[in-house]
N, C-alpha and C positions, 0 to 999 in steps of 0.2 A: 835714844832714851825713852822716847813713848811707844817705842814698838816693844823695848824690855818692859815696860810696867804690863799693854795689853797682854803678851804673853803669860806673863805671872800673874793677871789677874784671871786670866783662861784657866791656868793650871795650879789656881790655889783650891785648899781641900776645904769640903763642905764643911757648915758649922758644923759643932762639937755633937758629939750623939747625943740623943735623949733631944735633942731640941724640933719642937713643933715644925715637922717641913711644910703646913699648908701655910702658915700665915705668912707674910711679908718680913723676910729677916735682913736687917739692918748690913749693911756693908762693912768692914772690920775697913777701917783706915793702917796704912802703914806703923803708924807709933802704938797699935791695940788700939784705940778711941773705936766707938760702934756712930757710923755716922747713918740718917736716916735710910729708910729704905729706896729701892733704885724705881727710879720712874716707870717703868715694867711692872713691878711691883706692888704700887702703889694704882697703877690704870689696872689692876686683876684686883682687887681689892673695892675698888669703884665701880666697876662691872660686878660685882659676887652683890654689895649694899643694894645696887640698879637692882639686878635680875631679883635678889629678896626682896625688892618693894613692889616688884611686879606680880608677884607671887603673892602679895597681899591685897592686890587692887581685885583680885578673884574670888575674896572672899566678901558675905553678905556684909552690910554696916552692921549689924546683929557678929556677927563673928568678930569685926576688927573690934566693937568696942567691949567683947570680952577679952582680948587680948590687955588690955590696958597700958598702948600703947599710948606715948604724949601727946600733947594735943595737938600741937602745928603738926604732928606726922598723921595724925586721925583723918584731919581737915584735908590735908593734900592727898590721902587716898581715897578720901568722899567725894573730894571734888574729880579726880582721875575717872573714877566710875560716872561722874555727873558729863564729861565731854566725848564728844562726839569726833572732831574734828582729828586729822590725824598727826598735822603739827601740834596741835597744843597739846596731845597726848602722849606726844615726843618730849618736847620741854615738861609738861609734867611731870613724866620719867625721870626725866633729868634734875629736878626740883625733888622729887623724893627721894633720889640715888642722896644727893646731899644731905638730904638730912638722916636718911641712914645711917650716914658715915661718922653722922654725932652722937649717935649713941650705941652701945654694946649691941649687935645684934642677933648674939647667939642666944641669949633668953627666946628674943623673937621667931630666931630661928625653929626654937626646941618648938615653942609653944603652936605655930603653924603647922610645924610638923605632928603633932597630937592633935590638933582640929582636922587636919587635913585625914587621919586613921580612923575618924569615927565615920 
């Protein structure tokens, strides 16, 4: 019985066309229900928020705070550039990956992306 479902999950056919293949798409349960995305998934999505917050730590305080990004996310990339140490600059990462992942970050994305062209 769970060797016939892996198989048919192997060889089920990708979502419907037209749909976004970079973001994290939702599992189709047996009955049609869309159940959340696969742990896989979900850790590439948290790696993508990470590596965009790192990508922000490079920029001047004069740059992040034309961005107009929120405050606790301001504060944790001021404070990233403020340490030294290479564990706390680990966990920092890690403190910004998170809060990345609360808010939309493709504005952010665009918007780096145009600071970073001039």
């Amino acid at each position: 019985m769970i060797r016939s479902v892996i198989v048919a999950a192997r060889t089920a056919s990708p979502g419907p066309a037209g749909e976004d293949p970079s973001g994290p798409a939702p599992h189709a349960a047996p009955g049609g229900e869309e159940q959340r995305p696969s742990r896989s998934a979900r850790k590439r999505a948290a790696l993508a928020a990470q590596a965009l917050g790192v990508r922000l730590t490079q920029l001047t305080a004069a740059q992040l705070q034309a961005l107009e990004l929120p405050e606790e996310l301001l504060e944790a990339l001021l404070e990233a550039k403020r340490l030294r140490s290479r564990a706390a600059l680990a966990r920092q990462r890690q403190y910004i990956g998170r809060l990345m992942r609360q808010i939309d970050a493709e504005p952010v994305r665009r918007a780096l992306d145009a600071t970073l062209r001039r």
